[in-house]
Backbone and ligand atoms as CSV (ligand in chain L), in Angstrom:
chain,resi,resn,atom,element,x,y,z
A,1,UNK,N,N,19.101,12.266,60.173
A,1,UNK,CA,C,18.092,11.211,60.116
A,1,UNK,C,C,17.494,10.980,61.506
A,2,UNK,N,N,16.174,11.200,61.487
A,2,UNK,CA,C,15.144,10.840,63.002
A,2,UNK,C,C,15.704,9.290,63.339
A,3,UNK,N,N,15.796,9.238,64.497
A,3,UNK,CA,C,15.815,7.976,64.740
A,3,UNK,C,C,14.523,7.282,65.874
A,4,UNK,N,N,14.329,6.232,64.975
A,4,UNK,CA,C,12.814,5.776,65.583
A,4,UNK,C,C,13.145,4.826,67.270
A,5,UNK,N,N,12.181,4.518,67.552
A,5,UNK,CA,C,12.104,3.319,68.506
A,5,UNK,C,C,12.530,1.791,68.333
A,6,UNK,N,N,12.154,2.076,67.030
A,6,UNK,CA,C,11.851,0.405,66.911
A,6,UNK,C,C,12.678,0.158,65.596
A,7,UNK,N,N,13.173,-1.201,65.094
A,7,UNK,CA,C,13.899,-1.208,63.810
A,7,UNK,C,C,13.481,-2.312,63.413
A,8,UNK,N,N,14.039,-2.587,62.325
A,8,UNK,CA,C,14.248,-3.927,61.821
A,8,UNK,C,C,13.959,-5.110,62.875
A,9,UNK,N,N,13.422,-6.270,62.576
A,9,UNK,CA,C,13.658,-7.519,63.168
A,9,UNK,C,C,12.941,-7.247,64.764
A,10,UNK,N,N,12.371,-6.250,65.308
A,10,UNK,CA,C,12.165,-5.859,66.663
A,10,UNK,C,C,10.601,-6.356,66.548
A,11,UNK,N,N,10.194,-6.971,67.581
A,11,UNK,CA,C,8.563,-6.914,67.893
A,11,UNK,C,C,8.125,-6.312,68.220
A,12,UNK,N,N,6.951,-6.144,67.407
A,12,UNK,CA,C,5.852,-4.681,67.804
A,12,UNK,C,C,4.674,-4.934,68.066
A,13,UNK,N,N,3.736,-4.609,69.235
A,13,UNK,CA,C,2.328,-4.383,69.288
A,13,UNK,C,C,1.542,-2.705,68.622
A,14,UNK,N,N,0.548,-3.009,67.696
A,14,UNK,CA,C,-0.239,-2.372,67.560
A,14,UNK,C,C,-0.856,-1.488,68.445
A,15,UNK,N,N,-0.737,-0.316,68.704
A,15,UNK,CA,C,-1.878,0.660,69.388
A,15,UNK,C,C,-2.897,0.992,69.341
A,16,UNK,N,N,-2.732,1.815,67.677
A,16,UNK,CA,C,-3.751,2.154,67.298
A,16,UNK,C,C,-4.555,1.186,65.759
A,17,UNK,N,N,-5.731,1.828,65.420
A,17,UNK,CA,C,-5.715,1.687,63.571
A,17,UNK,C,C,-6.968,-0.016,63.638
A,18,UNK,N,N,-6.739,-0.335,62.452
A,18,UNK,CA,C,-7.558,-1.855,62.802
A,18,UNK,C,C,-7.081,-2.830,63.056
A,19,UNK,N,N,-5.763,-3.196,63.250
A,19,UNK,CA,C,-4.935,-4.064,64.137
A,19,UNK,C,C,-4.566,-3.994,65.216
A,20,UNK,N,N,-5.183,-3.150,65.854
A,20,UNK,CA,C,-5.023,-2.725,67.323
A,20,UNK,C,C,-4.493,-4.345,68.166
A,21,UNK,N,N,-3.514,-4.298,68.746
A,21,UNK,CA,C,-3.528,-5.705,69.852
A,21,UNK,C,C,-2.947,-6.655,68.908
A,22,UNK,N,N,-2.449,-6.069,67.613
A,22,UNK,CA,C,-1.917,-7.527,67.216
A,22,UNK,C,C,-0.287,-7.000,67.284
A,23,UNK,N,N,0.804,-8.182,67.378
A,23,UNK,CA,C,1.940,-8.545,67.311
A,23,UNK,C,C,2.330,-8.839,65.759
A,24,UNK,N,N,3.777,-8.190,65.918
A,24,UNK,CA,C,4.282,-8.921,64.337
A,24,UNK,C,C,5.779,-8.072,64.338
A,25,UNK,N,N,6.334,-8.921,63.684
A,25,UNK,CA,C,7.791,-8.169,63.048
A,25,UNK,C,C,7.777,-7.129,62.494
A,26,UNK,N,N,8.654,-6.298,62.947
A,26,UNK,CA,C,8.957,-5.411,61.979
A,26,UNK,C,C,9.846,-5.622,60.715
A,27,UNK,N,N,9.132,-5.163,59.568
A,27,UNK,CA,C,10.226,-5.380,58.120
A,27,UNK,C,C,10.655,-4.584,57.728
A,28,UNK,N,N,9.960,-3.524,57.545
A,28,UNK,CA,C,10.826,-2.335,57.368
A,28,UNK,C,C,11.065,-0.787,58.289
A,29,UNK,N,N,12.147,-0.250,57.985
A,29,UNK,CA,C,11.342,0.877,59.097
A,29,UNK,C,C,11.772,2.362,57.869
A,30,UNK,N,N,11.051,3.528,57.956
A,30,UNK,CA,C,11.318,4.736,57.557
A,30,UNK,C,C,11.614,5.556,58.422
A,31,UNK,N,N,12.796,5.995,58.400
A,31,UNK,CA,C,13.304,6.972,59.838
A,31,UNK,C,C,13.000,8.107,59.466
A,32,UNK,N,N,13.050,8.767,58.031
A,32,UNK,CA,C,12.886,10.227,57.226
A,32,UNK,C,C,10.934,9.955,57.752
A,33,UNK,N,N,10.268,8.763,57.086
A,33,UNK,CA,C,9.320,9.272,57.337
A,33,UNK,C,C,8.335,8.792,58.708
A,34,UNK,N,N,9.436,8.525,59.551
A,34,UNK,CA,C,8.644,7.493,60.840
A,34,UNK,C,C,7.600,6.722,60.656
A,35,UNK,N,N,7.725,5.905,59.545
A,35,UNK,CA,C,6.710,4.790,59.476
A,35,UNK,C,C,7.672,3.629,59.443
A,36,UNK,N,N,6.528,2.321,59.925
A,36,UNK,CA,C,6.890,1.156,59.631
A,36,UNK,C,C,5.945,-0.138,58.963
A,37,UNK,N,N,6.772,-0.705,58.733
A,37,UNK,CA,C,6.471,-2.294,58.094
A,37,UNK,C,C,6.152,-2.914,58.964
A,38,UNK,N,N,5.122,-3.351,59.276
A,38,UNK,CA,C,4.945,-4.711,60.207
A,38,UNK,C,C,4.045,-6.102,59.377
A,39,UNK,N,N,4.951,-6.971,59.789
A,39,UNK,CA,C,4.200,-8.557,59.243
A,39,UNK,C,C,2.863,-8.796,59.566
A,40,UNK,N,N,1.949,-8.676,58.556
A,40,UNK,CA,C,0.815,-9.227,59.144
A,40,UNK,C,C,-0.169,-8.188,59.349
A,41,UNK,N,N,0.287,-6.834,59.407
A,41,UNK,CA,C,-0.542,-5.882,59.691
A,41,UNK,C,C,-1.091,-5.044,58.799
A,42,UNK,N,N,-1.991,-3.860,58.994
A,42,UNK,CA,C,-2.109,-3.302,57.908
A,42,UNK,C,C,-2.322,-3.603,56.580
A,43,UNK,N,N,-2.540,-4.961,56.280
A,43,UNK,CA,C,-2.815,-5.762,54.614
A,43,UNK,C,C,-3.420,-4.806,53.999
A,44,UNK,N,N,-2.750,-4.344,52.744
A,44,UNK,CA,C,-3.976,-3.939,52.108
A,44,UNK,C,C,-3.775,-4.825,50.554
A,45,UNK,N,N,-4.683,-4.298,49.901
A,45,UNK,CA,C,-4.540,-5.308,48.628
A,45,UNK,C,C,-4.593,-4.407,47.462
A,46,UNK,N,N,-3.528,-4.310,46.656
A,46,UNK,CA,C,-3.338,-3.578,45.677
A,46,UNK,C,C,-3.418,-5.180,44.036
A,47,UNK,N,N,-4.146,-4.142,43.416
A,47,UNK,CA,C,-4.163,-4.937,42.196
A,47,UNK,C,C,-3.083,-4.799,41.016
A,48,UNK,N,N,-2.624,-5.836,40.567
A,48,UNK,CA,C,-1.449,-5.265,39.601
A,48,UNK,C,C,-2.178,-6.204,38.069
A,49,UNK,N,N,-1.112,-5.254,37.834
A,49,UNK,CA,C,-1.362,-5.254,35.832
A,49,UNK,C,C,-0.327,-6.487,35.635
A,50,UNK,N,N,-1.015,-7.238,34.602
A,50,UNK,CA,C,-0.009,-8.319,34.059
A,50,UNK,C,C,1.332,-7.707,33.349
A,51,UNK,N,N,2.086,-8.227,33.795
A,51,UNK,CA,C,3.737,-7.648,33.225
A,51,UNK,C,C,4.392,-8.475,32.201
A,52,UNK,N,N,4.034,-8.228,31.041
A,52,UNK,CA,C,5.028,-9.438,30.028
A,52,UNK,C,C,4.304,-10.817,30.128
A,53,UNK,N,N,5.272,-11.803,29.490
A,53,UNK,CA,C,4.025,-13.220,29.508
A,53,UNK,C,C,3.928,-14.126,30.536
A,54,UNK,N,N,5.110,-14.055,31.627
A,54,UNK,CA,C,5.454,-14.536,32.617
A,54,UNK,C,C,4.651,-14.405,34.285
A,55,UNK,N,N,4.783,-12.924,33.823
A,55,UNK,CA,C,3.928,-12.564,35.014
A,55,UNK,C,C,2.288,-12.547,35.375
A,56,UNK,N,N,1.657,-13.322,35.913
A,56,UNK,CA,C,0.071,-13.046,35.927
A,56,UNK,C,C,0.252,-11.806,36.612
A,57,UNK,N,N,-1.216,-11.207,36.536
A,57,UNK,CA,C,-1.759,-10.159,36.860
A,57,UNK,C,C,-2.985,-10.525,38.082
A,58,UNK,N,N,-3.142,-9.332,38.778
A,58,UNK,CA,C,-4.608,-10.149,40.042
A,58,UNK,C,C,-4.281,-9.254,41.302
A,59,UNK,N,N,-4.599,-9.822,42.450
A,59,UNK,CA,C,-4.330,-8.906,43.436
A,59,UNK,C,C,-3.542,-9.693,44.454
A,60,UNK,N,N,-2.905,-8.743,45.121
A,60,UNK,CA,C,-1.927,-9.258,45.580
A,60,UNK,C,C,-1.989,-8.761,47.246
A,61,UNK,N,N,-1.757,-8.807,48.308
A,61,UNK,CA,C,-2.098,-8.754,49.387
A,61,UNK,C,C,-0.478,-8.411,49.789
A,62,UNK,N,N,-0.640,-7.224,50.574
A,62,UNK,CA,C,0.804,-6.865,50.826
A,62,UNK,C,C,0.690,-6.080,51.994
A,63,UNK,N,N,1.571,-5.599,53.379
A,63,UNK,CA,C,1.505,-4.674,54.190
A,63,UNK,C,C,1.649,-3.247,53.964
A,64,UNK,N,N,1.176,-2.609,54.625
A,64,UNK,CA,C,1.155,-1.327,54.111
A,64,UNK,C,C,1.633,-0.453,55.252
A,65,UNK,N,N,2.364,0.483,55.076
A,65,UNK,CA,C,3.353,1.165,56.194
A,65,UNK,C,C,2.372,1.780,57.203
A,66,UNK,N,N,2.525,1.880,58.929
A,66,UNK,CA,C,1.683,2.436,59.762
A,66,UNK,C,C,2.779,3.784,59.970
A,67,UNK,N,N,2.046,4.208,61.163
A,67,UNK,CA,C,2.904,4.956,61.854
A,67,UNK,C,C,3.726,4.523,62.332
A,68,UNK,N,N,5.214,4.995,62.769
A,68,UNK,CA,C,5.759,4.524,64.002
A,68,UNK,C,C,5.694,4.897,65.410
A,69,UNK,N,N,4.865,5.881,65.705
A,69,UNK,CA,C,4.030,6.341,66.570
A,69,UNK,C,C,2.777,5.295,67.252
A,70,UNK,N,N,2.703,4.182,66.049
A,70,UNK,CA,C,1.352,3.654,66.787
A,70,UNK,C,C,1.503,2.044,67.090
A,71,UNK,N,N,2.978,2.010,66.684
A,71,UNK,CA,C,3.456,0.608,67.902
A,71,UNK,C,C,4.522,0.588,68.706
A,72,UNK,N,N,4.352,-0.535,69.738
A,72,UNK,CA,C,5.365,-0.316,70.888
A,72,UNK,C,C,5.978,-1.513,70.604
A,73,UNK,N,N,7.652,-1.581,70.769
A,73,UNK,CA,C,8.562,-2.832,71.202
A,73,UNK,C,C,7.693,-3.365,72.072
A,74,UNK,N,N,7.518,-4.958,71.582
A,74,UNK,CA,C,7.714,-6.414,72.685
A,74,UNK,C,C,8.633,-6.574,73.264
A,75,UNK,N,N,9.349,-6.241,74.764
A,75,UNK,CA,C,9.934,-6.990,75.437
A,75,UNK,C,C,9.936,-8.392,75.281
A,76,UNK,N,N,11.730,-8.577,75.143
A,76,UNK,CA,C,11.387,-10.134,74.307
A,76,UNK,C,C,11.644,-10.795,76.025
A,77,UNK,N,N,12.307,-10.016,77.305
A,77,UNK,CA,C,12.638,-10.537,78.124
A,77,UNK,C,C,11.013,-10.255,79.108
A,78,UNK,N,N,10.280,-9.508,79.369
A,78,UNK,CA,C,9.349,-9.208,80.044
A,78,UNK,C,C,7.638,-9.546,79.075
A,79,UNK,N,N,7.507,-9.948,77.555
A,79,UNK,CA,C,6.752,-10.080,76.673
A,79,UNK,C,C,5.692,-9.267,76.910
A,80,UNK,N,N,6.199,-8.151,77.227
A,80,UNK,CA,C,4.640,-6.767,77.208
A,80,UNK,C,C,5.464,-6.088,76.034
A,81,UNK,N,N,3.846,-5.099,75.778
A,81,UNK,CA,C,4.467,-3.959,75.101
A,81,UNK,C,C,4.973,-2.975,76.084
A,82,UNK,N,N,6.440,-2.269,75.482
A,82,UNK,CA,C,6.879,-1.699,76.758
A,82,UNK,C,C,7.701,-0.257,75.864
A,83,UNK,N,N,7.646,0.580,77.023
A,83,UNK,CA,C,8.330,1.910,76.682
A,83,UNK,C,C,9.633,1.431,76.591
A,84,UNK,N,N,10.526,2.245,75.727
A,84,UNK,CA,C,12.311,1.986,75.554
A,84,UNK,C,C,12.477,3.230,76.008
A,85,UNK,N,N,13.352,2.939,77.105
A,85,UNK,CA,C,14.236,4.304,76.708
A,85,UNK,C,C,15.832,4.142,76.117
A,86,UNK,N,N,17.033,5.152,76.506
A,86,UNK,CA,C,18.284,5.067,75.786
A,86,UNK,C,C,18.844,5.156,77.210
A,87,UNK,N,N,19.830,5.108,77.158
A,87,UNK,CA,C,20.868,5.434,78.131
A,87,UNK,C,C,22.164,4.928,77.668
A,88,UNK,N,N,23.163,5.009,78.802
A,88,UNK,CA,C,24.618,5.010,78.981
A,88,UNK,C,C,25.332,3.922,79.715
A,89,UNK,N,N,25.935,3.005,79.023
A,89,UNK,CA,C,25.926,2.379,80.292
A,89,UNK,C,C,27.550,2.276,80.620
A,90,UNK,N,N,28.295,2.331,81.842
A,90,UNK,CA,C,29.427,2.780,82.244
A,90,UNK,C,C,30.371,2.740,81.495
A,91,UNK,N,N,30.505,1.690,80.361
A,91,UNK,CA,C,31.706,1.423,79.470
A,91,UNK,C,C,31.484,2.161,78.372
A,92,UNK,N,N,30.309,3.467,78.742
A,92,UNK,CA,C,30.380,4.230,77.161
A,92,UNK,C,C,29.311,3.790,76.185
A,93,UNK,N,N,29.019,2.347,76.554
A,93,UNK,CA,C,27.863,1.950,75.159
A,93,UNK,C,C,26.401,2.459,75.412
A,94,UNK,N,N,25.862,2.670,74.332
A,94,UNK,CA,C,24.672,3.206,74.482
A,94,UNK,C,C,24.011,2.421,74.111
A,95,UNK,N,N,22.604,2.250,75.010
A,95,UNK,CA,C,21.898,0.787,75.128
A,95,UNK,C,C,20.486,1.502,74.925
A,96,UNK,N,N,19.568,0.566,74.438
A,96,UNK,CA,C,18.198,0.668,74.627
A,96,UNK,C,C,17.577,-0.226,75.644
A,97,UNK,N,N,16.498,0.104,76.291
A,97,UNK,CA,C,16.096,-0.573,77.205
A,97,UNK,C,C,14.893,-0.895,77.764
A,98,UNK,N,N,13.829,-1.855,78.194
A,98,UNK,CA,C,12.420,-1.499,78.570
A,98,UNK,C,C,12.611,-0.865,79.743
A,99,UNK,N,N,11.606,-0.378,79.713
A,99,UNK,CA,C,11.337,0.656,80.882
A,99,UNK,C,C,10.390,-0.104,81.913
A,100,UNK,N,N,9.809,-1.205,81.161
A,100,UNK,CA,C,8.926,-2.381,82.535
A,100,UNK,C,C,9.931,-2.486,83.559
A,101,UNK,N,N,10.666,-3.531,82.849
A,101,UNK,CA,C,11.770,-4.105,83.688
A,101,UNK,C,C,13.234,-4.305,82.914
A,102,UNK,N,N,13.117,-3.027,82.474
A,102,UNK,CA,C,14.582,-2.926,82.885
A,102,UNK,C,C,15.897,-3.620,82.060
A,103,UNK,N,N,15.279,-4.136,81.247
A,103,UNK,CA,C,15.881,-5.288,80.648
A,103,UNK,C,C,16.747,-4.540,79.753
A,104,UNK,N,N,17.738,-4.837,79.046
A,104,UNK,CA,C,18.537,-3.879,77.989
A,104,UNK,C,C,18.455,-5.123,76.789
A,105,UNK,N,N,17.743,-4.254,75.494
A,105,UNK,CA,C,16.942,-4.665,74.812
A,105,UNK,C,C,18.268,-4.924,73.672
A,106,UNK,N,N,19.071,-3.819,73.301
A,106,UNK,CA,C,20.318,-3.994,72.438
A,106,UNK,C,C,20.768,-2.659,72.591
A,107,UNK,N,N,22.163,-2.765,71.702
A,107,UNK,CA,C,23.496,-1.951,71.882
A,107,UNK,C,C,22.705,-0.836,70.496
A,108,UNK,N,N,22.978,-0.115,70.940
A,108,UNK,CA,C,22.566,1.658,70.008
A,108,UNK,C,C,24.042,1.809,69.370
A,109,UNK,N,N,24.988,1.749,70.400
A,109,UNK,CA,C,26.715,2.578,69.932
A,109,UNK,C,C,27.273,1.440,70.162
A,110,UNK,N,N,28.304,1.429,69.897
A,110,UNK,CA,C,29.771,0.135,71.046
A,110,UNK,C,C,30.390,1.350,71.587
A,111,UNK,N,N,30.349,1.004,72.698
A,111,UNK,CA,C,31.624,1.844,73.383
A,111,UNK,C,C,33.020,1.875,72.221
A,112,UNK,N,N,33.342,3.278,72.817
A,112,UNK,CA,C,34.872,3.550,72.397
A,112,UNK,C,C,35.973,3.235,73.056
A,113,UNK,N,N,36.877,2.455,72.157
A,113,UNK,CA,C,38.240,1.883,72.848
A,113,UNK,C,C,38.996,2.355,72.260
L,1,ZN,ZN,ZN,10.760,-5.812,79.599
């Protein structure tokens, strides 16, 4: 399984597409197909069929998966969009990190004890 940049729950700025410059959560992520979910972005509006007697029918406004190529982590400590990289850090754990400043964003592994 590819593993992306960005996951779940992480803030993302837009690069590219017609949300360029906007911010939003990530909701979902596809690692097989490097796309993601972001809140707010990408809307598109799919129409659905009434389902049984309960359900109306109409359109419904929902996000629609981008690339994960075409947003960057928010530094939640520096609030840019910022490059991650990975590394090591002495006790073995493997960390992600901005590359602005440096900040270590979260734990990738736990060290081994
Ligand atoms: Zn930062």
């Amino acid at each position: 399984m590819a593993k992306l940049h960005v996951k779940k729950d992480d803030q993302v700025y837009v690069l590219t597409g017609k949300d360029t410059g906007k911010t939003g959560k990530v909701l979902e992520v596809d690692p097989d197909k490097g796309r993601v979910l972001v809140e707010g972005v990408n809307i598109v509006t799919k129409h659905k069929k009434p389902r049984g007697r309960n359900q109306q029918g109409g359109i419904v406004k929902q996000e629609g998966s981008i690339n994960a190529s075409n947003v960057m982590l928010v530094c939640s400590k520096c609030k840019k969009p910022s490059k991650t990289g990975r590394k090591f850090m002495e006790n073995g754990e493997k960390v992600r990190y901005c590359k602005a400043c440096g900040e270590i964003i979260d734990t990738i592994r736990q060290a081994r004890t």
